[in-house]
C-alpha positions in Angstrom: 0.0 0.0 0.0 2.7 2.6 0.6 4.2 1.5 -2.7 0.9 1.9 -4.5 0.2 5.6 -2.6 3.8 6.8 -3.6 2.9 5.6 -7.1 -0.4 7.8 -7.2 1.4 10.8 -5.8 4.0 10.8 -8.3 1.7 10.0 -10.9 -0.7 12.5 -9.5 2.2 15.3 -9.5 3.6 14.3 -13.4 1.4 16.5 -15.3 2.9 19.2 -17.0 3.1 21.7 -13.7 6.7 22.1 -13.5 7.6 22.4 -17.0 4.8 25.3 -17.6 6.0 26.9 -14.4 9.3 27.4 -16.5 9.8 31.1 -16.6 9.4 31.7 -20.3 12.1 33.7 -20.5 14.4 30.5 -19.5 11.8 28.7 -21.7 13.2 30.7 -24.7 16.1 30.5 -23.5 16.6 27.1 -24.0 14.9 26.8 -27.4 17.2 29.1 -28.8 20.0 26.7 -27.5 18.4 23.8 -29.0 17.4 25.3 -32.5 21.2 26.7 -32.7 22.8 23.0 -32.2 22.7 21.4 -36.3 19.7 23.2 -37.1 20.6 25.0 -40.7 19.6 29.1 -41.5 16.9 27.4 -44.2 15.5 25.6 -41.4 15.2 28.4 -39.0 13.5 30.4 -41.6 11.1 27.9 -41.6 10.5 28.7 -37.9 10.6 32.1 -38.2 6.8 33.5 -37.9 7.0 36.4 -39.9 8.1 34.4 -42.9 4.0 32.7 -42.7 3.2 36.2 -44.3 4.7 35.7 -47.4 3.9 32.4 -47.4 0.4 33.4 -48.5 1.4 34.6 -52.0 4.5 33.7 -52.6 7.5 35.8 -53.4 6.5 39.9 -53.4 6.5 40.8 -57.3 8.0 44.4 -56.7 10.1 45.1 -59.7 13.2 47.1 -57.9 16.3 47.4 -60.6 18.6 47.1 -57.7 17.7 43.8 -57.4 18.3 42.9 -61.3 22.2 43.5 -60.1 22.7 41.2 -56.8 24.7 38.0 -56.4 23.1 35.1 -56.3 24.1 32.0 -54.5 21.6 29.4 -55.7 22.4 27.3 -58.8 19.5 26.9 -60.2 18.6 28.9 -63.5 14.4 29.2 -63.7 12.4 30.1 -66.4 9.2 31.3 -65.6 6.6 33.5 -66.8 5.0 36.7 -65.4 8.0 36.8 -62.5 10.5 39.8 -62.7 13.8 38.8 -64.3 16.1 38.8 -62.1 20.2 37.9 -63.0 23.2 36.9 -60.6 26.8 34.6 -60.5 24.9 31.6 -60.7 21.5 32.1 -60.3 18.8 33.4 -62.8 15.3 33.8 -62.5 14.1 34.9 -66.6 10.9 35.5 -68.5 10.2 32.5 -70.2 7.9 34.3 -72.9 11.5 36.0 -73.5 12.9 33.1 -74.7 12.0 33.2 -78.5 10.0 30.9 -80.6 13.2 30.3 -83.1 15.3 29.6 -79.6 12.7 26.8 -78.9 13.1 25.4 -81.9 16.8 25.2 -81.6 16.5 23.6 -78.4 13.9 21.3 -79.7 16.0 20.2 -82.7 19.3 19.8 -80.6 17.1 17.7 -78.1 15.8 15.5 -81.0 19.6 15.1 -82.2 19.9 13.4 -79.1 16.9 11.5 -77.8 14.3 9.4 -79.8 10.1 9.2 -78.6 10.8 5.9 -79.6 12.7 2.6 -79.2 13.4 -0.3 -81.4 13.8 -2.9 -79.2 14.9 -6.3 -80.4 15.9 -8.2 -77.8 14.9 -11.9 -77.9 12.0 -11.7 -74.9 11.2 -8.4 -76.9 10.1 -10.1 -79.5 8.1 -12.9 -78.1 6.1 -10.0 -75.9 5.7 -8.2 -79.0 4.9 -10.7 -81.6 1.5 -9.4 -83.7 -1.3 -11.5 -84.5 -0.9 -11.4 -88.2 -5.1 -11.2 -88.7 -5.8 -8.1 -86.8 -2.6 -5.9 -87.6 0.8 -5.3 -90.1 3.4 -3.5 -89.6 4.9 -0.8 -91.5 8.8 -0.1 -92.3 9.5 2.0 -89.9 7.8 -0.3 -87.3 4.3 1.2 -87.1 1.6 -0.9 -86.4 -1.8 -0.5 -88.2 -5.3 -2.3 -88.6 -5.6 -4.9 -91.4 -8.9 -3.5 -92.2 -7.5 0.3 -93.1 -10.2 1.5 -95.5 -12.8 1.3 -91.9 -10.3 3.0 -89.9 -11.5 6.6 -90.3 -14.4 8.3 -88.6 -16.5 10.4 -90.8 -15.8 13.7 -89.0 -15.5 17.4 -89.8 -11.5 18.2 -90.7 -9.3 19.2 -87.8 -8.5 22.8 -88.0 -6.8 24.9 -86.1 -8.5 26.8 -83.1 -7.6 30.5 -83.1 -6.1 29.7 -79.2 -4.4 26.6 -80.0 -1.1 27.4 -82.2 -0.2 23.9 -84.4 2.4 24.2 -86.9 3.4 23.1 -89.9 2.5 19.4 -91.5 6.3 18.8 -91.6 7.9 20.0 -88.2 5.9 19.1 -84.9 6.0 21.4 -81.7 7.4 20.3 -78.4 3.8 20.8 -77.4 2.8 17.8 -79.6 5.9 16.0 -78.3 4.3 16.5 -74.4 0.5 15.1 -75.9 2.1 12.7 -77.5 3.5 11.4 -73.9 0.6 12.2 -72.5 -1.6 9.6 -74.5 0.9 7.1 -73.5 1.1 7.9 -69.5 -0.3 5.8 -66.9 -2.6 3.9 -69.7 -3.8 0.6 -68.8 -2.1 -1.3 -71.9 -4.2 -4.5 -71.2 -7.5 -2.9 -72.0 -9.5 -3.5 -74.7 -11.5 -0.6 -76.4 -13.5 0.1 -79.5 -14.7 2.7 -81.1 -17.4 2.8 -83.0 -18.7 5.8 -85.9 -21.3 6.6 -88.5 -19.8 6.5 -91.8 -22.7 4.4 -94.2 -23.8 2.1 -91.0 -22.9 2.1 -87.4 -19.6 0.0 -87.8 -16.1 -0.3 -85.4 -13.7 1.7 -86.7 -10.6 0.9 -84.5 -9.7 -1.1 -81.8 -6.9 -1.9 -79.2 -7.2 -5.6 -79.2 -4.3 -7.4 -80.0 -2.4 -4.1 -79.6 1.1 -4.6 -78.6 1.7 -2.7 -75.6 3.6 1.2 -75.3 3.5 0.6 -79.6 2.7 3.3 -82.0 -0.4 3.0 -84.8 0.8 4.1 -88.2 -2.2 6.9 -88.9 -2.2 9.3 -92.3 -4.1 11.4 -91.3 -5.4 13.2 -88.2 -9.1 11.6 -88.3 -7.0 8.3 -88.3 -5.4 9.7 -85.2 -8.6 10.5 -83.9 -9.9 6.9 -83.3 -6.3 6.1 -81.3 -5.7 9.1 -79.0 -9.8 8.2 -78.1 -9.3 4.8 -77.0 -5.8 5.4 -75.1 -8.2 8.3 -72.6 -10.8 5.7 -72.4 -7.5 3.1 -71.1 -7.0 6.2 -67.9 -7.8 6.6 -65.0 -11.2 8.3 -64.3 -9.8 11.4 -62.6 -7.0 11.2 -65.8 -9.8 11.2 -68.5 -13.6 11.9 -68.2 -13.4 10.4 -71.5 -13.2 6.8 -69.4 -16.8 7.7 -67.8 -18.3 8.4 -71.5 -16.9 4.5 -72.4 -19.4 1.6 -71.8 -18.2 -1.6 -70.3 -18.8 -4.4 -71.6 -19.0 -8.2 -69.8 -16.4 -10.2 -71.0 -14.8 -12.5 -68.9 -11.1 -12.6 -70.7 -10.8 -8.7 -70.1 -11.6 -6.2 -69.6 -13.7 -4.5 -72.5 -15.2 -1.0 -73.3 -16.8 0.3 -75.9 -17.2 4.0 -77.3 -19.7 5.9 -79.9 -17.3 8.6 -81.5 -20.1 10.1 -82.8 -21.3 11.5 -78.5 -18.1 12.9 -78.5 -17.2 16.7 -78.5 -13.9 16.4 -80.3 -13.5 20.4 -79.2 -14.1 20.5 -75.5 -10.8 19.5 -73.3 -11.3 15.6 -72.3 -7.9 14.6 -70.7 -6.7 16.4 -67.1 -2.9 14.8 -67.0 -1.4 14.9 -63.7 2.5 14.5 -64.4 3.5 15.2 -61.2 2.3 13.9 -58.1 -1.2 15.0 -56.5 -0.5 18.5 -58.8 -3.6 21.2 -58.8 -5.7 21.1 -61.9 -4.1 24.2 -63.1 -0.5 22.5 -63.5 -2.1 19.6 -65.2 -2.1 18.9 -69.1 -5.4 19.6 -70.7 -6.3 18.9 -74.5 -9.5 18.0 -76.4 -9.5 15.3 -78.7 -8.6 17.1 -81.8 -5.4 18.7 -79.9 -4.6 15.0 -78.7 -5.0 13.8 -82.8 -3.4 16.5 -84.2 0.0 16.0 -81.8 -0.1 12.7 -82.9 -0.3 12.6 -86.0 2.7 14.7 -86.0 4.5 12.8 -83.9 4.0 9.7 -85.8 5.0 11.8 -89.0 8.1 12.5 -87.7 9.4 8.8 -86.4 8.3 7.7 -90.2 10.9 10.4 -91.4 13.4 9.5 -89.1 12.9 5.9 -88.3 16.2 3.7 -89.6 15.2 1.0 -92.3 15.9 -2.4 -91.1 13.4 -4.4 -93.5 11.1 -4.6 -90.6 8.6 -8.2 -90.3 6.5 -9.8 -88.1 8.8 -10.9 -85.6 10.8 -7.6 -84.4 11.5 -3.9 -84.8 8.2 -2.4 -83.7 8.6 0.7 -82.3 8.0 1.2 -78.8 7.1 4.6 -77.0 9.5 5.8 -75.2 7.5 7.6 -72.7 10.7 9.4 -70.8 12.7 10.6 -73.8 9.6 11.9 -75.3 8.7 13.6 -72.2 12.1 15.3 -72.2 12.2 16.1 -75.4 9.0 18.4 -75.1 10.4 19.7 -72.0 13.9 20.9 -72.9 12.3 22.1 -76.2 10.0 24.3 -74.4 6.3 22.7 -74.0 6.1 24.5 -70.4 7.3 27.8 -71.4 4.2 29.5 -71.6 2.4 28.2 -68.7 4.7 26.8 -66.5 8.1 27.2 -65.3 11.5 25.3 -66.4 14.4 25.2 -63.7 17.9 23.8 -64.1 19.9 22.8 -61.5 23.4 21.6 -60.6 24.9 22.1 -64.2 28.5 22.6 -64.4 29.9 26.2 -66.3 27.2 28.4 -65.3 28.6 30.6 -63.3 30.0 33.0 -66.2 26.6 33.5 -68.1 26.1 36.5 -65.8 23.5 38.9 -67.8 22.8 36.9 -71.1 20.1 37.0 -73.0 17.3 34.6 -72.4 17.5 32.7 -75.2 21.2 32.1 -74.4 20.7 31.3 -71.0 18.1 28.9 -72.1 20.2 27.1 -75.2 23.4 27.0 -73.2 21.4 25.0 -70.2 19.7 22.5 -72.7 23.1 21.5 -74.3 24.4 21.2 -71.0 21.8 18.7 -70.0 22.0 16.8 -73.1 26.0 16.7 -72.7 25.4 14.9 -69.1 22.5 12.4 -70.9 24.4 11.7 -74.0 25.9 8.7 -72.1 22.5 7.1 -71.6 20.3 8.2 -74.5 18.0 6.1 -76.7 19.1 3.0 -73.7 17.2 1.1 -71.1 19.0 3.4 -68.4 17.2 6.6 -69.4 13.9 5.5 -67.9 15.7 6.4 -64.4 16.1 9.9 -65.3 12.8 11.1 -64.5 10.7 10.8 -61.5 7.2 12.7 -59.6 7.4 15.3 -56.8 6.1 12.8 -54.7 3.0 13.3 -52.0 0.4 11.8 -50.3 -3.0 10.7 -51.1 -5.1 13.9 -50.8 -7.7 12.0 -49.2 -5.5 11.4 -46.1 -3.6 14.5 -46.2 -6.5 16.5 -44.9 -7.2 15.2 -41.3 -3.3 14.9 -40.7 -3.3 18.7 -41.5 -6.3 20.1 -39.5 -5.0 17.4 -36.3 -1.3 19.2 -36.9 -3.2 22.4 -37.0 -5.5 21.9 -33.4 -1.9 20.7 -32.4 -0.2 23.8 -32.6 -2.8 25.7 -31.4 -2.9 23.8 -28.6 0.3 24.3 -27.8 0.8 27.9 -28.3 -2.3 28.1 -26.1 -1.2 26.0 -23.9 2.6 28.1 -23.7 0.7 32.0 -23.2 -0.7 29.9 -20.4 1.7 28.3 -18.5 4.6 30.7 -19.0 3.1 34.2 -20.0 5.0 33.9 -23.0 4.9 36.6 -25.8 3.0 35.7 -28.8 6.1 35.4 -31.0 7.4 33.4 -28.2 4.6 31.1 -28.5 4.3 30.5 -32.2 8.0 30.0 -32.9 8.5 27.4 -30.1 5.3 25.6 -31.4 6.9 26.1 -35.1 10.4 24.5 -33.7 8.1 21.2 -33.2 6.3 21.3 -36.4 8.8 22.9 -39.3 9.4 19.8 -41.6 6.5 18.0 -40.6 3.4 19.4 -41.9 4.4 18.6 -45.7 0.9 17.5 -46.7 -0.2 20.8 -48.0 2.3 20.4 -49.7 0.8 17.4 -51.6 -2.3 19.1 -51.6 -1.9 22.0 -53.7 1.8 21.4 -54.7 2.4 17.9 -55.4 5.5 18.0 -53.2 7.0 17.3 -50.2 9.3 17.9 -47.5 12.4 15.9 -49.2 11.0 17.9 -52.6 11.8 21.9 -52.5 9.6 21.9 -55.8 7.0 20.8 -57.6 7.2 19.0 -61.0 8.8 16.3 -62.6 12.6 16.4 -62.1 15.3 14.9 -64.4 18.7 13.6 -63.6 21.4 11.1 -64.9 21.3 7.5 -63.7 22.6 6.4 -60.7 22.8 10.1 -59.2 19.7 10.0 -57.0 20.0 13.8 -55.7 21.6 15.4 -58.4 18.7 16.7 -60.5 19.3 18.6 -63.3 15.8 19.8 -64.4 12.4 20.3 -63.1 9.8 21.1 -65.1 6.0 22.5 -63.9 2.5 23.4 -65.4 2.6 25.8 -61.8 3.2 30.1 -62.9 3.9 30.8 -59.0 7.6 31.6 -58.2 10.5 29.1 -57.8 10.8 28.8 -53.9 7.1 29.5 -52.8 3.6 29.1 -54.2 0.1 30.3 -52.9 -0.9 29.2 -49.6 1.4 27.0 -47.3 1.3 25.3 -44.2 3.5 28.3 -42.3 0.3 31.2 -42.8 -2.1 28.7 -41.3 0.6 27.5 -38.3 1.8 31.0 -38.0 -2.0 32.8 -38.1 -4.2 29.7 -35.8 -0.9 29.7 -33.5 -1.3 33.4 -33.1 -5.0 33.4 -32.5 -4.7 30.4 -30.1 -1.5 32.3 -28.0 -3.8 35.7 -27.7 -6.6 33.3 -26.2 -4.3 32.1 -23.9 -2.7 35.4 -22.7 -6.7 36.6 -22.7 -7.2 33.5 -20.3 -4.7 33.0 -18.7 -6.0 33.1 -14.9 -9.1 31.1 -15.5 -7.2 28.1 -17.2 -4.6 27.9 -14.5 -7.2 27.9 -11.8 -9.3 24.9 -13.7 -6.4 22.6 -14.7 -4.6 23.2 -11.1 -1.7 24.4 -12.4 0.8 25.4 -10.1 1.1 29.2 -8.7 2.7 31.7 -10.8 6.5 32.0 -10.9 7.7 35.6 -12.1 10.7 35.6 -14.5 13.6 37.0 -12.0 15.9 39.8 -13.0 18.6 38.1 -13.9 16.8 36.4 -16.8 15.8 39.7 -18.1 19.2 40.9 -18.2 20.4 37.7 -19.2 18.6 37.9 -22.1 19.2 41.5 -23.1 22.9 41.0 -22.9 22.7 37.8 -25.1 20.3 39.8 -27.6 23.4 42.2 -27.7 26.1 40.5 -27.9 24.5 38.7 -30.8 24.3 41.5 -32.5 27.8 42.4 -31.8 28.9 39.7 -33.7 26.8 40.3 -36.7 28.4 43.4 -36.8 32.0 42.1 -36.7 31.4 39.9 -39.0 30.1 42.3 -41.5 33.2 44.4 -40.6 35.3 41.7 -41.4 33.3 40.7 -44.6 34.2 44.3 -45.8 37.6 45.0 -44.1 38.6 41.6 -46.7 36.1 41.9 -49.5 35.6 45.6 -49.5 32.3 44.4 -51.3 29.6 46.0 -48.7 28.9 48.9 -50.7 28.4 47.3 -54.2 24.8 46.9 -55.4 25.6 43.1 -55.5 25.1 43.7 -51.5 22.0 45.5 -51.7 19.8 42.5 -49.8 22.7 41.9 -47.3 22.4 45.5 -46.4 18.3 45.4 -46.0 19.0 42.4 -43.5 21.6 44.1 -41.5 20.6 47.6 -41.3 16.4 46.2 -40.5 18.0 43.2 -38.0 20.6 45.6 -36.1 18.1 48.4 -35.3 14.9 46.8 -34.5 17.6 44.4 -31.8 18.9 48.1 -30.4 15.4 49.3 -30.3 13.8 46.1 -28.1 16.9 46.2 -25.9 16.3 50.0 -25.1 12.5 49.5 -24.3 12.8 46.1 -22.5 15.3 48.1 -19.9 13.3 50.9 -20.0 10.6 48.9 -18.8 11.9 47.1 -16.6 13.3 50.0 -14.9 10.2 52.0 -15.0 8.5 48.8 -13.8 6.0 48.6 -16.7 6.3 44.4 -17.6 2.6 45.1 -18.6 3.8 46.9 -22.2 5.7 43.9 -23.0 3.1 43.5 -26.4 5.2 46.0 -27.7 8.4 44.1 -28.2 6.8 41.1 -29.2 5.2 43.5 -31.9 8.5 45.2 -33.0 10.0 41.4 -33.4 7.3 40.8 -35.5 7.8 43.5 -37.7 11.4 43.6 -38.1 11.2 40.2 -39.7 9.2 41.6 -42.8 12.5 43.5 -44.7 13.8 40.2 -44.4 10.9 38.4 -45.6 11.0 41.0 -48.6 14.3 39.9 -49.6 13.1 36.7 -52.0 12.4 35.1 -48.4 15.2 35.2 -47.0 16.7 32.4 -49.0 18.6 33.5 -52.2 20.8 36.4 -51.8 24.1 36.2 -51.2 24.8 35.6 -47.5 27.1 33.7 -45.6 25.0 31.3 -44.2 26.6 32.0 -40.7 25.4 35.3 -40.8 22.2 34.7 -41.6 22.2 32.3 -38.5 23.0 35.1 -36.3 20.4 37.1 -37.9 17.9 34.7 -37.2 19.2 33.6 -34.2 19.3 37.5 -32.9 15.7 37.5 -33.8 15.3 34.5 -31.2 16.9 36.4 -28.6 14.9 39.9 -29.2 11.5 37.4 -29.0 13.3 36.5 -25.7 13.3 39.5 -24.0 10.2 40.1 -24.8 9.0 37.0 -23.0 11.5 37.5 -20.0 10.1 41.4 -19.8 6.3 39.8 -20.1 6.7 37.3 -17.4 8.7 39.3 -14.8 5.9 40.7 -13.2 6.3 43.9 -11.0 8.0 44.4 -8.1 
C-alpha cells in the first residue's frame, strides 16, 4: 500500500506543472539553445513567424532594378513566366515568354539530335512480348503498327482545323507541345484494356480497336481523323480522374478482359477531355489539358516524324516495332520548351554556369539545354534513361487533410497552452510551437503542390542515372515563383498559432485555476538581463562579421550587397530598439507593455521576408544564422520582460 500511494502521488504530480512553471524567458532561452545546435539558416527560416506572411502569395513581385544587379548564390537557373527577371553569378530567374519561338526550336532540334520518342527494341524476350497476330494488324517499315482493315479506320468527322487559341504548326515540323500530348496519350494507360470505337460512316460500324495491340507501340495513322480513333481509345485506357473520357466508355461483360466500348459520334472532339497529372497530386491548373482534336493533331505529328526519321531495317513480323519511349519523349517536349508559356523550367546543378552572368534569355536557355543533353548523351535512346525522371512525390489527398487540420489543433494547442503556463509573448509562443512542427506538416504540400518535404519543388525532375540527388531539371505546369507558391502550411501554423496564444494570454488566470496548475512564478531579474545581454552580444557579432566581410572583401557597398544590407541595417536596429524599451521597462516597472516588443520582433522580420524570403541572396549562411538567431533572442526579451511581473 505505501508502494501503491507513492505511485499515485508521483503520478498525480507528473502532469505538466513544472515544466509550464518554467519562466518563459528561460523557456526561450533554451529553445534558442536547442534550435542553434545542427539546425541550418533554411531551417530556421522555416521557424521564423513572420516568414508565414509571405507564405500566403509567394515571393512579393515588386520590380526594384537594384535587385536585377545582386549576387546570387543558388544554382538553379528558372524560367518562368509573369516573374521579374532577375540575374546573378549563378543564379537566374528569366521570363520564359522571352525566350523566342526560333530559340525553342533550336533547343527542340538539338534535343531531338539526341533522344528518340521511340525505341526499337529487339531483344529476344522483346520479340516474343511483341509478336503481332498477323489477322488483326501489319506493320509498316519503320515499325508502325496499323489495322488490317485500313479503308474502316476513319471516322467520318469534320477536318481538324486549327483553333484561333491553340497554335499547331506546320505538317512537316511538330511542336514540343505535340511532343508533351504525344507522352501524354501514353502515361499511366492501362495497356491490357481493350476498347472500341465505333462511328457513322454508311452504318454504325467499329472503326478501331486496341485488341491485340502490342503494348507502349505506335499506330501508323495518315491522317489526323486516323489519329482521332487512337488518342480516343488510349483516354478511355486512364484513370477516371486522368480522362472523363473513361466515364463516356461503356463496359462491356467479357470475362477474358476487360472490354469498353465508345460511340465517337457522342463525342465533342472540341471541349478538353484529358486532365494529366504529371507530377504527383498536382492542382488542376499544373495539369495537361487537350480535347481530342489537340490529342490527334499532336499525334499525328509525332508519328509523322518517327516515319521520317525511323532507320530502315526491313522490318517483319517478328521484331523492330517501335516502342514509346515515354521518358525521352517527355524530355524532349520539356527541354524544347512545352512549359514555357504556362509553367516554369528550372535547371539545377549544371556545371559552367557561373559565367553567363547577364545573357540574354534565349542564351541562357540554349546553353542550359546542351548542357543537359552533354550529361545524358551517355545514356540516351538505352534502357537506363527510364531512371532519369521521377514525380514530386505526395500523399493521397484524401488522407492528407485530417493529418493537416489534427497538426493544426496541435499547434494551437500548444501555443495556447505556452501563453498559459509561461506568460509567453505571442512570438514566443508561435515559434516554439513552429520549432516542433517545421518539416513536418508537408501534406499541403501534396495538396496544392504535389511536393513534399524531401522535394523543394513541384514538377517532374530529371537527372542522370545512378545520381539519386543530383537533379538537373524540373519542369512545372505551376506560374507561381521558384521557392514558394500560394498558400502554405507556415500562414495557417503561423495565423491559428497566433489566434490560439492571444486566447491564452486573454485567459490566462481562469485556465490555470481549472487545470490546477501550479502558482505563478515571475521571470527573476537576472533572466531579463540575461537575455538582453545575449540579444546584444549577438548582434555584436553580426556586426564584426560584417566588418570583417568588408575590411577583406571591400564588397559592402556594391549593389551586388544590396539584400545583405536590407537584413543588416532592419536586423541591427529593431535588436537596439527592443533592448532599449525592455530596460526601460523594466526600470520604470511597466512588464505590462511587453506586447510592444513582441510586436516590434514581429515586424522587423518583414525586410527580411521581402528579400526573396530570405533564402537567395548572397549571405554567408553563418550570418544569416546570427540574424535569425538575434531574432530569437529579441522574442526572448520580450517573454522574459512579459513574465517578470512587478516588483
Amino acid at each position: 500500500m505505501l508502494y501503491l500511494s507513492s505511485a499515485q502521488t508521483v503520478l498525480a504530480q507528473a502532469p505538466v506543472n513544472d515544466v509550464v512553471s518554467w519562466p518563459s524567458g528561460l523557456l526561450l532561452l533554451a529553445s534558442i539553445l536547442y534550435a542553434a545546435l545542427g539546425t541550418s539558416p533554411d531551417r530556421l527560416w522555416e521557424i521564423e513567424p513572420s516568414s508565414g506572411i509571405f507564405l500566403f502569395s509567394g515571393l512579393p513581385k515588386i520590380s526594384i532594378p537594384l535587385m536585377q544587379r545582386v549576387t546570387w548564390t543558388s544554382n538553379a537557373c528558372h524560367f518562368v513566366p509573369g516573374v521579374r527577371s532577375a540575374n546573378g553569378v549563378s543564379n537566374f530567374w528569366i521570363r520564359a515568354e522571352n525566350v523566342t519561338a526560333s530559340a525553342r526550336a533550336e533547343a527542340l532540334q538539338k534535343a531531338l539530335s539526341l533522344l528518340q520518342c521511340v525505341s526499337w527494341d529487339i531483344r529476344a524476350e522483346a520479340v516474343r512480348e511483341l509478336k503481332l497476330d498477323a489477322k488483326i494488324w501489319k506493320l509498316s517499315p519503320e515499325g508502325l503498327i496499323y489495322p488490317t482493315s485500313q479503308t474502316s479506320f476513319r471516322p467520318n468527322v469534320k477536318p481538324l482545323i486549327s483553333t484561333p487559341d491553340i497554335k499547331l504548326p506546320s505538317l512537316s515540323i511538330p511542336l514540343a507541345w505535340d511532343f508533351l500530348l504525344f507522352a501524354t496519350i501514353e502515361y499511366h494507360a492501362t495497356q491490357h484494356w481493350v476498347v472500341e470505337s465505333q462511328a457513322i460512316v454508311r452504318r454504325k460500324e467499329h472503326i478501331f480497336s486496341t485488341y491485340g495491340m502490342p503494348f507502349h507501340s505506335v499506330v501508323n495513322v495518315d491522317s489526323e481523323e486516323d489519329a482521332l480513333a487512337v488518342v480516343a481509345a488510349q483516354m478511355v485506357r486512364r484513370p477516371h480522374g486522368q480522362s472523363s473520357l473513361r466515364a463516356r466508355a461503356r463496359e462491356i461483360m467479357d470475362p477474358q478482359t476487360e472490354h469498353f466500348f465508345l460511340d465517337l459520334d457522342a463525342i465533342d472532339i472540341d471541349v478538353p477531355i484529358c486532365s494529366i497529372d504529371f507530377h504527383a497530386y498536382a492542382p488542376e491548373r499544373s495539369k495537361v489539358s487537350a480535347s481530342l482534336r489537340e490529342l490527334a493533331h499532336s499525334y499525328y505529328m509525332v508519328v509523322q516524324h518517327i516515319r521520317r526519321h525511323a532507320p530502315r531495317n526491313n522490318c517483319d513480323m517478328t521484331g523492330h516495332i517501335a516502342r514509346i519511349n515515354f521518358g525521352q519523349t517527355l524530355w524532349v517536349a520539356l527541354l524544347g520548351g512545352a512549359v514555357l508559356d504556362n509553367g516554369r523550367m528550372t535547371f539545377i546543378n549544371l556545371p559552367e554556369t557561373r559565367a553567363n552572368w547577364k545573357v540574354s534569355a534565349d542564351h541562357a536557355y540554349l546553353t542550359r539545354v546542351e548542357s543537359v543533353l552533354a550529361q545524358l548523351e551517355s545514356v540516351a535512346n538505352t534502357p537506363a534513361f527510364e531512371s532519369t525522371i521521377t514525380g514530386a512525390g505526395g500523399i493521397s489527398r484524401g488522407t492528407a487533410m485530417p493529418f493537416l487540420v489534427a497538426g493544426l489543433i496541435g499547434q494551437m494547442i500548444i501555443c495556447y497552452f505556452l501563453s498559459v503556463g509561461t506568460s509567453a509573448g505571442v512570438w514566443t509562443s508561435v515559434i516554439l510551437a513552429n520549432s516542433l512542427y517545421a518539416g513536418r506538416l508537408h501534406d499541403w504540400h501534396s495538396i496544392y503542390f504535389g511536393k513534399s518535404d524531401s522535394s523543394s519543388q513541384p514538377g517532374l525532375k530529371l537527372r542522370v542515372p545512378d545520381m539519386k540527388t543530383d537533379w538537373m531539371c524540373l519542369a512545372t505546369f505551376d506560374r507561381s515563383s521558384p521557392k514558394e507558391g500560394l498558400l502554405r502550411q507556415g500562414f495557417l501554423l503561423n495565423i491559428l498559432g497566433l489566434t490560439a496564444a492571444v486566447l491564452g494570454a486573454i485567459f490566462q488566470s481562469q485556465t490555470r485555476d481549472a487545470l490546477g496548475f501550479s502558482p505563478f512564478t515571475p521571470t527573476p531579474s537576472w533572466v531579463v538581463y540575461t537575455s538582453i545581454a545575449l540579444c546584444v552580444g549577438t548582434s555584436a557579432f553580426i556586426v564584426l562579421m560584417l566588418v570583417l566581410q568588408y575590411i577583406t572583401e571591400k564588397t559592402w557597398s556594391e549593389d551586388a550587397m544590396f539584400p545583405t544590407r536590407v537584413m543588416a541595417y532592419t536586423t541591427l536596429s529593431a535588436s537596439l530598439i527592443v533592448v532599449a524599451l525592455a530596460i526601460l521597462f523594466r526600470v520604470r516597472n511597466m512588464p505590462e507593455l511587453w506586447p510592444i516588443l513582441d510586436a516590434l520582433t514581429w515586424i522587423s522580420g518583414l525586410p527580411l521576408g521581402t528579400i526573396e524570403n530570405g533564402r537567395l541572396f548572397s549571405v554567408d549562411d553563418n550570418i544569416l544564422h546570427l540574424v535569425l538567431l538575434n531574432r530569437w533572442m529579441m522574442g526572448a526579451v520580450a517573454s522574459a520582460v512579459g513574465s517578470s511581473g512587478r516588483r
